[in-house]
ZAMARGU-4260 file (C-alpha; in steps of 0.2 Angstrom, whole numbers, plus 5000, padded with zeros to 4 digits):
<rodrens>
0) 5797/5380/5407 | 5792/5397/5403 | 5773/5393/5404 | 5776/5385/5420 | 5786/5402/5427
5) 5771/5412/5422 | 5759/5400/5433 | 5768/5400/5447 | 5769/5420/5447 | 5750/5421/5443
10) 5746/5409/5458 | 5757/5422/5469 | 5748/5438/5463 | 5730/5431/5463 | 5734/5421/5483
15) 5742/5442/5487 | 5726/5448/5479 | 5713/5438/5488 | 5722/5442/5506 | 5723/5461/5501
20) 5710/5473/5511 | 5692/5474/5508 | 5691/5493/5507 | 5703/5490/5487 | 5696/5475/5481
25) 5700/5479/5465 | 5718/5478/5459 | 5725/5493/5450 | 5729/5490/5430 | 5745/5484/5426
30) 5754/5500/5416 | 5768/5489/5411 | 5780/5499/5420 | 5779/5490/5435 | 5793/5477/5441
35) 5789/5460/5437 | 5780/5450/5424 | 5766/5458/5415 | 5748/5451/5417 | 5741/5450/5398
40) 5722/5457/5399 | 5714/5441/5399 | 5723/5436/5416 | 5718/5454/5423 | 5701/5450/5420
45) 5700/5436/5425 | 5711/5440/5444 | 5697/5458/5443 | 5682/5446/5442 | 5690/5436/5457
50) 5692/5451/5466 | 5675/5457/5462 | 5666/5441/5469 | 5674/5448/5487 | 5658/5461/5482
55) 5648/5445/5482 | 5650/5439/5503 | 5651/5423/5506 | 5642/5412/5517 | 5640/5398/5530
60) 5627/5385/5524 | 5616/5375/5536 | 5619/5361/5542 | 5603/5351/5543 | 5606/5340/5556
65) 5616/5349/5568 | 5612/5347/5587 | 5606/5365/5591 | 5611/5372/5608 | 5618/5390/5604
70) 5607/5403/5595 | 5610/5422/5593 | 5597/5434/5587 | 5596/5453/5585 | 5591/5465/5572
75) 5592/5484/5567 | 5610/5483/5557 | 5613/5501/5551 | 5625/5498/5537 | 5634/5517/5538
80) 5638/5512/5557 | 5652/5502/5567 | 5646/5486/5569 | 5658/5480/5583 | 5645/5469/5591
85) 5648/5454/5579 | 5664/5452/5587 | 5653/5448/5603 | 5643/5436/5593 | 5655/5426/5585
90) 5666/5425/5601 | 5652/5416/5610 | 5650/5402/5591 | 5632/5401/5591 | 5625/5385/5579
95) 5614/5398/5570 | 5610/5418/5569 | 5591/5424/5567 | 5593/5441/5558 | 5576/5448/5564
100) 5572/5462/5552 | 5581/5476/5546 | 5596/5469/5539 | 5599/5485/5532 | 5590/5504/5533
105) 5586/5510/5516 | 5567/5518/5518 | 5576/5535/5513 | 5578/5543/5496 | 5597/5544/5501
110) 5599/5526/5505 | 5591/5519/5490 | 5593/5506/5482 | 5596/5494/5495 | 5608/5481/5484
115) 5621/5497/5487 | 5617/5496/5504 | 5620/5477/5505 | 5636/5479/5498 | 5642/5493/5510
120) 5635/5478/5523 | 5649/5466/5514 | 5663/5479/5517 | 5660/5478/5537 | 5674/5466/5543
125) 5665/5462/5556 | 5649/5458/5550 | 5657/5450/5535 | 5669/5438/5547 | 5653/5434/5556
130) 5644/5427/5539 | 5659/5417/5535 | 5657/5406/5552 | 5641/5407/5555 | 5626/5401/5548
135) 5611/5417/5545 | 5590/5416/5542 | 5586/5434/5540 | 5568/5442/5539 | 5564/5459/5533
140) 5554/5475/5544 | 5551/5490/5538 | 5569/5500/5532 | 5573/5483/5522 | 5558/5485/5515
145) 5559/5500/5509 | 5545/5511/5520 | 5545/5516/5535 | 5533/5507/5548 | 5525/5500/5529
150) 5514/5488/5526 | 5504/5480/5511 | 5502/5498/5501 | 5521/5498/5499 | 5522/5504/5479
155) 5540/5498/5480 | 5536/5481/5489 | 5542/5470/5474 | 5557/5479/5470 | 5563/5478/5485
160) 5557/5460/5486 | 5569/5454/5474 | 5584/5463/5481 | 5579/5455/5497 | 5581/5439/5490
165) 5596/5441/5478 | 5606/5447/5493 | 5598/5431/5506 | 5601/5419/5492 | 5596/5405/5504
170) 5577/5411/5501 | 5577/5407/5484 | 5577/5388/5487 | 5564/5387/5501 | 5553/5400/5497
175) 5540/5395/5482 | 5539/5404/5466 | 5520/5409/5468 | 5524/5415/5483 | 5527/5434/5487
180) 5529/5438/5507 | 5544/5430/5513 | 5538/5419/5527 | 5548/5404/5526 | 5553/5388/5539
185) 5568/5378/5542 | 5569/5362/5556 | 5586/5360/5562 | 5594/5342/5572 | 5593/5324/5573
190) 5576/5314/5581 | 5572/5318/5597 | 5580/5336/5596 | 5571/5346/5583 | 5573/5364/5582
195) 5560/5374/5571 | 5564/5393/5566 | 5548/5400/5557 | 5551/5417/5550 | 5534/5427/5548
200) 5532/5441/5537 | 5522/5455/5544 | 5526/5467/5530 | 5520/5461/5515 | 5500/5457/5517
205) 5498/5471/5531 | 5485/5482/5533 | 5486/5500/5534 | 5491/5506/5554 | 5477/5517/5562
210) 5483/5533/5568 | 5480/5538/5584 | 5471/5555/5581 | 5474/5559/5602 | 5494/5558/5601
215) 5499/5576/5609 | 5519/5572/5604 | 5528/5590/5598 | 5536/5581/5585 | 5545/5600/5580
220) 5551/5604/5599 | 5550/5587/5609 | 5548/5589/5628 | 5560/5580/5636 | 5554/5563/5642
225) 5538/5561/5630 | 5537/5551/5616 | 5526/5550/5602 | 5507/5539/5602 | 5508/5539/5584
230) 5495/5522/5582 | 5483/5516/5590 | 5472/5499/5589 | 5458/5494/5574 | 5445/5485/5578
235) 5441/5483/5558 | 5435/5464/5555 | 5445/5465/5539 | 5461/5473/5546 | 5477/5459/5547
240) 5493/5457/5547 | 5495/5440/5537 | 5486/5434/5525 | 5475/5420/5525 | 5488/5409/5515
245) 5501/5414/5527 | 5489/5408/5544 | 5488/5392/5535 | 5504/5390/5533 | 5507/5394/5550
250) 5495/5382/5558 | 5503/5368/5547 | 5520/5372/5555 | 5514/5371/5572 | 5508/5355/5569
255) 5525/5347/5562 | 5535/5339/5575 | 5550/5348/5584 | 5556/5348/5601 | 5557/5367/5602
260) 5549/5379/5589 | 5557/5399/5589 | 5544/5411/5581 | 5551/5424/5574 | 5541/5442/5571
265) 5547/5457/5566 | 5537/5468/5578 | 5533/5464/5596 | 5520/5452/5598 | 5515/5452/5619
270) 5521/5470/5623 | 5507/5481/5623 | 5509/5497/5632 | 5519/5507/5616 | 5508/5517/5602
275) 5522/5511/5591 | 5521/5497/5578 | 5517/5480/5589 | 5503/5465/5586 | 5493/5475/5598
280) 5489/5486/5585 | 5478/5472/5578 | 5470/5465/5593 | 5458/5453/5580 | 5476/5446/5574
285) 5486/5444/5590 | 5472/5437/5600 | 5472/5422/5581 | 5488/5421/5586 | 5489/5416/5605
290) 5473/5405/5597 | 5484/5397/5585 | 5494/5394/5597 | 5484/5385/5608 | 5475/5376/5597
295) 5490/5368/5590 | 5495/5364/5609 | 5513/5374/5602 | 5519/5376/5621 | 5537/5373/5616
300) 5538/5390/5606 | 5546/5405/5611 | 5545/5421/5600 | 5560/5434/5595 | 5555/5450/5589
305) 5566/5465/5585 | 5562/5482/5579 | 5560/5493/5595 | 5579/5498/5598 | 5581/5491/5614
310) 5578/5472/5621 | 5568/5463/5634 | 5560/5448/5638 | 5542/5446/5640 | 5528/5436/5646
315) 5512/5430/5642 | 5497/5418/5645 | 5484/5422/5632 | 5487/5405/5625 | 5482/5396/5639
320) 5499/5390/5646 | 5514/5404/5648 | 5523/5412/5629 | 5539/5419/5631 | 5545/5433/5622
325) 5564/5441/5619 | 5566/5458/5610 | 5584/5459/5604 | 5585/5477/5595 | 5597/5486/5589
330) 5614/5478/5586 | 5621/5496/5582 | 5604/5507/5588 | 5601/5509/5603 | 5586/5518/5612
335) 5584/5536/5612 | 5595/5543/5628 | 5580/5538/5643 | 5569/5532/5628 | 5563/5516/5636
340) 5547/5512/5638 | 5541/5503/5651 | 5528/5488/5647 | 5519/5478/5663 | 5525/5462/5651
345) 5541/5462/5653 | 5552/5451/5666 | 5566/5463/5673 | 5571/5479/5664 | 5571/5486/5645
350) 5589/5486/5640 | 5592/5502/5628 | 5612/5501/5622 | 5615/5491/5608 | 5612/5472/5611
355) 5609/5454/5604 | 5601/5439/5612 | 5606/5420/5613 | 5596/5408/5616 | 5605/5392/5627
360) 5596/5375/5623 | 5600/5363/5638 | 5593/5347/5631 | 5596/5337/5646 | 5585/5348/5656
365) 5575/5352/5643 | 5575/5370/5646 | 5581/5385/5635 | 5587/5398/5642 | 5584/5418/5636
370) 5597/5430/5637 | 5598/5451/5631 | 5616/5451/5629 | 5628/5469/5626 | 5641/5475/5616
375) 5652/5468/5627 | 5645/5450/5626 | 5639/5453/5647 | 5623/5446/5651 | 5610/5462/5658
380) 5593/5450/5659 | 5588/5432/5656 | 5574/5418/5657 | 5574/5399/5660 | 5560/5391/5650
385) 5554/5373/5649 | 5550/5365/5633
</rodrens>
């Protein structure tokens, strides 16, 4: 009977403990002097290794097979910010969320390493409610990789790697071992209504950027209104931004069967008028791109990008046939107060406050619609597309 008592008051401590706030998730030692039954030290381990795994967040797996007709996307998560928006992202219960690079900022000497970024990621109760009910695929950019606007000459590319993938745990199983950049695929829904995500990676193989020796930015004492032209185009034959392995891989997923295909790329891949980090900065390698794409007669993609700290949707027809394109950036970093850049791609206006994008799937019509979405979950410029 007293075995059974003891249970029974464990069972209440441990269910208290694993309601108990996120900001204590470690319980304090019992002294002894506390009211009630004492918890021997092999029971406290074992409830502080319970607590602990709150540390570890969990997560919505995929559902294969699952009809899509609501997907959210956005990037730019500053992990020492309020992250209210998830609340707007959840409330609207999208089928899948596309974390489109920089899942966390840690490029600095004072937010390394990124696994204690991660954590401080876990202990947002927004974003942590968000992992809970919704299914993620996240790529990196450049602050969760550990250098700013970095590419291939990374020295820390492989440590930062393998925190990447220990925090994305998903990665692990469709990702091969011989393979270092993270590009990865997943199909989601029954015959007939095929969704393909394909995450690139454009960090890991990239070349070196070219600096533009003609930007006239005072980056000391800013004039208000300019911005710098820190890069500018390279015309070097060898100069990329995959590797050949990856444009192989790439063209075999085009190729696979899928109703609609989302291509996802860290940095913008039609907008063109910026000096910042874009495709455009290796003309050779966007123009393979809209190639690709033609060749592989792909005209059901639609490409999501991030990065910039603001959204849009823009358009193209380099492939032969028009390629949309929606820019959701930042979910808690906006644009510069009147930092948006105008590009002659874009449909409607930049957005700069903080933002997300869904993407609506009507198979019936078979259209999608694209949407740059705010922090308060209203609508501020959308796209209808065929597919």
């Amino acid at each position: 009977m007293m075995k059974l008592i003891v249970a029974l008051l464990f069972s209440v401590v441990l269910g208290a403990c694993q309601n108990a706030p996120v900001s204590n998730p470690i319980p304090a030692t019992p002294t002894g002097a506390e009211t009630g039954p004492v918890i021997d030290k092999y029971e406290h381990i074992k409830l502080a290794k319970k607590q602990q795994s709150l540390l570890d967040l969990p997560f919505r797996g995929f559902d294969s097979d699952k009809k899509m007709t609501l997907i959210a996307t956005g990037s730019c998560a500053d992990q020492d910010q309020p992250q209210l928006i998830w609340k707007s992202i959840e409330k609207n219960s999208p089928d899948l969320f596309i974390f489109s690079g920089d899942t966390i900022y840690s490029s600095t000497e004072d937010t390394k390493p990124p696994s204690a970024q991660f954590k401080k990621m876990n202990f947002i109760y927004e974003y942590r409610d968000a992992r809970l009910k919704i299914p993620f695929m996240a790529i990196w950019d450049d602050h969760d990789y550990g250098q700013n606007d970095g590419g291939a000459n990374n020295p820390e590319k492989d440590f930062y790697r393998a925190e990447f993938v220990k925090y994305w745990r998903y990665l692990r199983y469709v990702i091969p071992a011989d393979q270092k950049a993270l590009y990865h695929s997943k199909v989601f829904g029954p015959k007939n209504h095929k969704v393909q995500v394909i995450m690139l990676d454009t960090r890991w193989d990239r070349s070196a950027l070219k600096i533009n020796t003609d930007d006239t930015y005072n980056y000391e004492n800013p004039e208000p209104g300019t911005w710098p032209r820190p890069f500018a185009p390279t015309l070097d034959p060898e100069a990329r931004i995959l590797s050949e392995e990856q444009w192989k891989w790439l063209e075999m997923e085009l190729r696979k069967p899928a109703e609609l295909r989302l291509l996802v790329s860290s940095i913008q891949v039609i907008p063109n008028d910026h000096n910042f980090e874009k495709w455009g900065n290796f003309p050779n390698e966007r123009q393979r791109l809209f190639q690709l794409l033609k060749k592989t007669k792909a005209k059901n993609t639609v490409i999501l990008s991030g990065d910039r700290h603001m959204a849009s949707i823009a358009k193209n027809e380099d492939a032969g046939y028009p390629i949309f394109e929606m820019t959701s950036s930042g979910l808690n970093r906006p644009a510069r107060p009147g930092g948006l850049i105008a590009d002659t791609t874009y449909i409607g206006e930049p957005y700069g406050p903080v933002n997300f994008g869904l993407i609506r799937v009507n198979w019936d019509s078979k259209t999608v619609t694209l949407e740059v979405r705010s922090l308060e979950d209203e609508v501020k410029n959308s796209v209808e597309v065929k597919f």
